[in-house]
C-alpha positions in Angstrom: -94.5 -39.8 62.5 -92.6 -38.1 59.8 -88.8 -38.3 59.4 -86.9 -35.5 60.6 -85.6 -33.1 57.7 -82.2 -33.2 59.5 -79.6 -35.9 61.3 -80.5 -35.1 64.6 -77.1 -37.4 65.1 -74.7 -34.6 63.2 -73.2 -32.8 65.7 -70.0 -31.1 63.4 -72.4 -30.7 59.9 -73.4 -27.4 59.2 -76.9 -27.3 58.3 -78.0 -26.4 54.2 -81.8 -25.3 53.4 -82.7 -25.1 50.2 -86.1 -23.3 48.8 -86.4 -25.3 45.7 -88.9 -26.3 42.9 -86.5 -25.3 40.1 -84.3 -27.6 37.8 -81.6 -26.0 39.3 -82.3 -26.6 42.8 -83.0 -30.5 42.0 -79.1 -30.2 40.2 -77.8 -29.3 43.4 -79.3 -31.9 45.3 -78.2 -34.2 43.2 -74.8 -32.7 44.2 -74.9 -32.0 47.7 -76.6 -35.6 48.7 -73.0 -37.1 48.6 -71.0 -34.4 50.0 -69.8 -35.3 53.2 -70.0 -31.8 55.2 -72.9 -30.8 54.8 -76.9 -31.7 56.4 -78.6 -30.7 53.6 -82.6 -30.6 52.9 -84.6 -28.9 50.3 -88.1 -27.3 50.8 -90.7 -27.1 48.2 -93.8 -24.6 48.3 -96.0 -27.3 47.3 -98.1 -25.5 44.3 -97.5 -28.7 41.9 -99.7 -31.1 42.6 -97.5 -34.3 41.9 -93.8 -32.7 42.4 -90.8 -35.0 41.1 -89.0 -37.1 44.6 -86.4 -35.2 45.5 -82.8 -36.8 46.1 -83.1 -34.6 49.5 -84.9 -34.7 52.8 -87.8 -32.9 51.4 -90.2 -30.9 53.1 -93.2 -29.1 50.9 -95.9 -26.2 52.2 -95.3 -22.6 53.1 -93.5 -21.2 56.5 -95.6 -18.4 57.0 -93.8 -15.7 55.3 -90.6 -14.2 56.8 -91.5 -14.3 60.4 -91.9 -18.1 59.5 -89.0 -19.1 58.0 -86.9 -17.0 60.4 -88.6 -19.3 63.2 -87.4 -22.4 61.5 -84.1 -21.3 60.9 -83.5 -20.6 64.5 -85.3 -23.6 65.1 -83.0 -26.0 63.2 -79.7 -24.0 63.3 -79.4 -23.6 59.8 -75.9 -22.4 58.5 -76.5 -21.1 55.1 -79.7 -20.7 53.4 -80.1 -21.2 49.7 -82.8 -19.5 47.2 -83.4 -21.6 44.5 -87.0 -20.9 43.8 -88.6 -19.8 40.4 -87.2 -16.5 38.9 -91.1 -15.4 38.8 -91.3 -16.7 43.0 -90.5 -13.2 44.1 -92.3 -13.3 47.3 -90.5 -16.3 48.6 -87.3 -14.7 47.4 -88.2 -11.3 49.4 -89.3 -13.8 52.4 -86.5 -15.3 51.9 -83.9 -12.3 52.4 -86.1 -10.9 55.1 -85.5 -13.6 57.3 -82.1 -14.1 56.4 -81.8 -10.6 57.9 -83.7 -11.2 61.0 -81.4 -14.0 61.5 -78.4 -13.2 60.9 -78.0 -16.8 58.5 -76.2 -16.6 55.5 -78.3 -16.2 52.1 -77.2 -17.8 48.3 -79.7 -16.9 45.0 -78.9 -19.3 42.7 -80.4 -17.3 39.5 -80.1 -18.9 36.3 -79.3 -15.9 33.6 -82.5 -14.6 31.7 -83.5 -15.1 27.9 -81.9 -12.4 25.2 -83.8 -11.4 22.6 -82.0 -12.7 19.3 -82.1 -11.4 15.9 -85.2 -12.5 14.1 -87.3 -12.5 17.5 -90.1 -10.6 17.8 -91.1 -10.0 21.8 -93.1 -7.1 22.9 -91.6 -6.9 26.7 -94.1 -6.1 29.6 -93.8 -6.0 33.1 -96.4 -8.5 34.6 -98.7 -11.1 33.1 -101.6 -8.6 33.8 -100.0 -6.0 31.4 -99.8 -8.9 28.5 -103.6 -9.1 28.5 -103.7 -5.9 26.7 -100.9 -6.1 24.6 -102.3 -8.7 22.9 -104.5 -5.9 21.1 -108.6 -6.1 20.4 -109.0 -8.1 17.2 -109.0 -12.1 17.9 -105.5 -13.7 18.0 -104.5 -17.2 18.5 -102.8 -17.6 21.8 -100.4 -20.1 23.4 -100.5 -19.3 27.2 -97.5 -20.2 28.5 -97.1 -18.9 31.6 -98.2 -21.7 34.3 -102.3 -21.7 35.9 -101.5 -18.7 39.0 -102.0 -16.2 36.8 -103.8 -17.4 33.6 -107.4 -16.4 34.9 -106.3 -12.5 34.1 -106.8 -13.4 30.1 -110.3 -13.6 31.4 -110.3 -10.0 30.7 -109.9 -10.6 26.9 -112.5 -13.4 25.7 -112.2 -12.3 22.1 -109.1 -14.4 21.2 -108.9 -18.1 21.3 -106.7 -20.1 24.0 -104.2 -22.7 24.2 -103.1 -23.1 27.8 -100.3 -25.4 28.7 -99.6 -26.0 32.4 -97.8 -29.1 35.0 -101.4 -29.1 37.2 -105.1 -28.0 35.4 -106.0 -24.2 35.7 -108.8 -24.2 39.1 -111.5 -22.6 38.4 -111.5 -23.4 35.3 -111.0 -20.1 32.8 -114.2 -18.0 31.9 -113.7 -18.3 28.2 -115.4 -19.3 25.3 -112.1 -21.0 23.6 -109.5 -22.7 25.7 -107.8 -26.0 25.1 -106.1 -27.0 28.0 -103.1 -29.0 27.6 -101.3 -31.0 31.0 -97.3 -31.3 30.4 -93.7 -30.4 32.2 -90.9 -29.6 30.5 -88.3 -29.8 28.8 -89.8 -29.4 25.7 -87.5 -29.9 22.4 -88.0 -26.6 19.8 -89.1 -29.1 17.4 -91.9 -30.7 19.6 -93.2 -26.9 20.1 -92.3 -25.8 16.5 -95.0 -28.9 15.4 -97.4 -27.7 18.6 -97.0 -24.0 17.3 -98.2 -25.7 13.5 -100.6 -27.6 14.7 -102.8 -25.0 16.3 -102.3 -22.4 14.0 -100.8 -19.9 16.8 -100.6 -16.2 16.0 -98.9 -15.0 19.5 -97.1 -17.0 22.6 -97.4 -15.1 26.1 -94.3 -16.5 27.8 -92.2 -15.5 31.1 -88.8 -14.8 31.2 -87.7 -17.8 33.2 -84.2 -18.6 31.4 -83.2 -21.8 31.2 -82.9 -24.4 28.7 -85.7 -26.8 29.4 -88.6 -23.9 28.2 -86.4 -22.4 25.6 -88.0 -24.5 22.9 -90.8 -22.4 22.4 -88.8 -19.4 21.9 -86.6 -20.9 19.3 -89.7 -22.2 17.6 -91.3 -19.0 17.4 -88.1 -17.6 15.6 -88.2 -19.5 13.5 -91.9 -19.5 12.6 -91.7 -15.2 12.8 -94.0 -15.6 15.8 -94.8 -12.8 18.1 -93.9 -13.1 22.0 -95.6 -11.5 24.8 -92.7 -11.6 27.0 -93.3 -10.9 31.0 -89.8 -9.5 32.3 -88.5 -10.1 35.5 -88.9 -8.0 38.4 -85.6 -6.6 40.2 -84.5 -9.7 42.6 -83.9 -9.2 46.4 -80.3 -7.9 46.4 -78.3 -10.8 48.0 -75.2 -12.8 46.5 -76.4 -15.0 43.5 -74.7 -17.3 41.5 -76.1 -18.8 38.2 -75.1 -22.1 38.0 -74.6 -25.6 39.8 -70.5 -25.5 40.3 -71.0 -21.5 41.4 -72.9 -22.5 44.3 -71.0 -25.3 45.2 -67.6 -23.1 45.1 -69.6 -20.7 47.0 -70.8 -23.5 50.0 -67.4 -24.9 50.1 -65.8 -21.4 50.4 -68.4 -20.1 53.5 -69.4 -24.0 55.2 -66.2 -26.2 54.5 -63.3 -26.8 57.2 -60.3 -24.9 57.0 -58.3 -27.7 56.4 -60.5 -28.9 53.3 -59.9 -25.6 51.7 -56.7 -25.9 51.8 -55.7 -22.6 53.8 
């Protein structure tokens, strides 16, 4: 029998959910397990195969969309509901406010700030990994795919260039081209491992989502300074509910809604 998510013991702890699978969402973890308050668990969607432990009660696999997750808040009495999920994970983020609503439980983004372009970049900016397909233009290009296994199976569309796909779990089916090297890795990844990557296999263009963040960055800084085009897939409006976009914002935040009186010092 699996262990229960919460301390079914805690009778004064007000109950924290996070939706996780982001570096961020493991940073607060690692900051919430010790703080006495709070019953905190995180939940992962499950799409990685071979996910990192968590320093959390963990649970992974989908609710069932909004109706489900509303369920298990009622269900478990959860005080404050955190959105930690990918920038690009904008169904669970619009699940995620939709059942906040139908609740009534309180809802915290934490949205880490996306990339800038910088002078000496060169990004072509389009709105979903579909529209980079074309943007990468008819005659045969080198291409680093950088944008995870969902959605690589679009480039399908545009078997003229050659492929290098990087990606934490292998690309299922396997891609209907005639020139794909696959390559399995997680980040981070230093610029000057991706600069020597970029070398290596002689890469003309990088398609690349906007995710922010520091641990993907290298390839962006590499192809700066290589004069490298980017593909770059922009974000899509987010849900509009608080956000925060770092660690000590969110935990200012949970201490300011969730702690005693007396701990705040009012």
């Amino acid at each position: 029998m699996a262990e229960p998510l919460f301390d079914m013991s805690a009778t004064g702890r007000p109950r924290i959910l996070i939706l996780g699978g982001t570096t961020e969402a493991r940073q607060l973890a690692e900051r919430l397990v010790s703080e006495p308050h709070y019953d905190t668990a995180i939940s992962l969607a499950g799409r990685t195969a071979d996910p990192r432990p968590q320093p959390l009660p963990t649970r992974t696999g989908g609710f069932g969309g909004a109706e489900g997750l509303a369920v298990f808040l009622r269900e478990r009495n959860i005080a404050l509901l955190i959105d930690a999920t990918h920038p690009f994970a904008a169904r669970i983020s619009l699940n995620a406010a939709a059942a906040a609503k139908m609740t009534g439980t309180p809802l915290l983004a934490l949205r880490r700030a996306a990339w800038a372009a910088e002078p000496g970049d060169r990004w072509t900016c389009v709105g979903s990994v579909a529209e980079a397909v074309p943007a990468l233009g008819e005659a045969p290009r080198r291409v680093f795919l950088a944008i995870g296994r969902q959605e690589a199976f679009h480039f399908e569309r545009a078997p003229q260039h050659s492929y290098l796909v990087r990606s934490v779990d292998p690309v299922m089916p396997p891609l209907d081209l005639p020139d794909v090297t696959a390559i399995l890795a997680s980040g981070p990844f230093a610029q000057a491992d991706e600069t020597e990557l970029l070398e290596r296999h002689g890469i003309d263009v990088i398609v690349a989502k906007n995710s922010g963040g520091a641990a993907t960055y290298g390839k962006i800084a590499a192809a700066r300074q290589l004069g490298i085009e980017v593909v770059m897939v922009e974000r899509h409006k987010p849900a509009d509910v608080q956000s925060v976009g770092d660690c000590d914002e969110a935990l200012e935040r949970i201490r300011q809604w969730l702690s005693p009186v007396k701990d705040r010092g009012v």
